[in-house]
N, C-alpha and C positions, 0 to 999 in steps of 0.2 A: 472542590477537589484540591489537597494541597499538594505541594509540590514537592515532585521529589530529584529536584534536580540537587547534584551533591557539588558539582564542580562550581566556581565563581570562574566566568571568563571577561573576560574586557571586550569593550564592545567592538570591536574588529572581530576577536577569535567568537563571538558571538554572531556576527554577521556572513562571519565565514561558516559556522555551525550551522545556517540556516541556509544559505545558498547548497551547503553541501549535504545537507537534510532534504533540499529541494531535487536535486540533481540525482541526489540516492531512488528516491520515491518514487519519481518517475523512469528514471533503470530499473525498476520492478517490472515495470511494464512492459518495459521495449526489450530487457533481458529474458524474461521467462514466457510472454506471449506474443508479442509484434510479430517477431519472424517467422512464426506456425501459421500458417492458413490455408493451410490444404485440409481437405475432409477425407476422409478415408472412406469407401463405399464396398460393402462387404457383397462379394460378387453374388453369393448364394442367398440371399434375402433380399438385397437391394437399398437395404436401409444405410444411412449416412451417421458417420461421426464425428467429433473433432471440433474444430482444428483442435483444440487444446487438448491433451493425456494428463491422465489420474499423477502422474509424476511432476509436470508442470505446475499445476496446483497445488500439490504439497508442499513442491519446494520454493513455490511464490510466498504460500503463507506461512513457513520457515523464517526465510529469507523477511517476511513483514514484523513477526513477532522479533527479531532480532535490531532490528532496523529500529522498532518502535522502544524498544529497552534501552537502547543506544541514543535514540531522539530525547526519551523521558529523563534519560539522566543529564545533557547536555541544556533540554531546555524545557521549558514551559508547558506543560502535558495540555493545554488549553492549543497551543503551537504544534503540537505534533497529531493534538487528534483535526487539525484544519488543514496542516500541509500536506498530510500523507496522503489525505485521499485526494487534494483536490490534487498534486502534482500527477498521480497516477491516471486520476479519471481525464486530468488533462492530454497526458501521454497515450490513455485509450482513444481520446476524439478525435486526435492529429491522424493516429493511425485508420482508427474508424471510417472518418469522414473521406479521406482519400481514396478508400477500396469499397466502399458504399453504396450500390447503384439502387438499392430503394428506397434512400429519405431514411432510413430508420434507426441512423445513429446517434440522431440526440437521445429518443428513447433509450436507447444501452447506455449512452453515456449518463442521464438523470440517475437511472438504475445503479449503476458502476458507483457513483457520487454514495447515493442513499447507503447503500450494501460496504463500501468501504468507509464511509463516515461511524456507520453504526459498528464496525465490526471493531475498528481502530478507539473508537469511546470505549467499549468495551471492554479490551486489550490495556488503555490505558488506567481504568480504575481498576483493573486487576494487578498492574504493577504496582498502583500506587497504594491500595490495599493491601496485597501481600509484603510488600518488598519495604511500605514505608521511606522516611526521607533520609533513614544511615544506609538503605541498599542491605538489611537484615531482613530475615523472615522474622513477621510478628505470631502473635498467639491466636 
């Protein structure tokens, strides 16, 4: 995958890039799901839902495709498809693990890993395929 980082930064504004690419990716987290975890139980069937709404998810993976365009141009698309998920999926297990009373949030968190790892690859060879390294659309 080549890169399509267009800016030269020095290696401070580079180290600040990545702390601040760190600290983004896991505000995904904590911004659009940590604070929801109530279920909602619909009185007349009884069945449960939630915590997270159709809105919350749109606007996480918004907010990811944006985040990851921003990442790709700044740094190293190898660097953004490693950060992103692990700061998030790390930001999932802090919360997870603390509100967890069956054991069963390494599984969500492995999950979380896989499901953002793969989606953010994805994500990335689609910028770097369409967008190439001037930040034009190719043919």
């Amino acid at each position: 995958m080549r890169s399509a980082r267009k800016y030269r930064l020095s290696r401070t504004q580079f180290t600040l890039a990545v702390v601040g690419f760190i600290v983004l990716s896991a505000g995904l987290w904590w911004g659009w799901f940590a604070w929801d975890n109530q279920y909602v139980v619909d009185p007349v069937t009884g069945s449960s839902s939630g915590p997270y709404e159709l809105w919350q998810v749109i606007g996480c993976a918004a907010s990811w495709i944006v985040l990851g365009w921003i990442g790709n141009k700044l740094l190293q698309p190898l660097l953004v498809i490693i950060i992103m998920p692990a700061a998030f999926t790390t930001a999932f297990a802090i919360t997870a693990a603390r509100m967890d009373d069956s054991g069963l949030w390494p599984v969500g968190a492995i999950l979380m890993a896989l499901g953002t790892l793969a989606g953010t690859a994805v994500l990335v060879a689609i910028l770097n395929w369409r967008l190439g390294m001037t930040g034009k659309r190719t043919k």
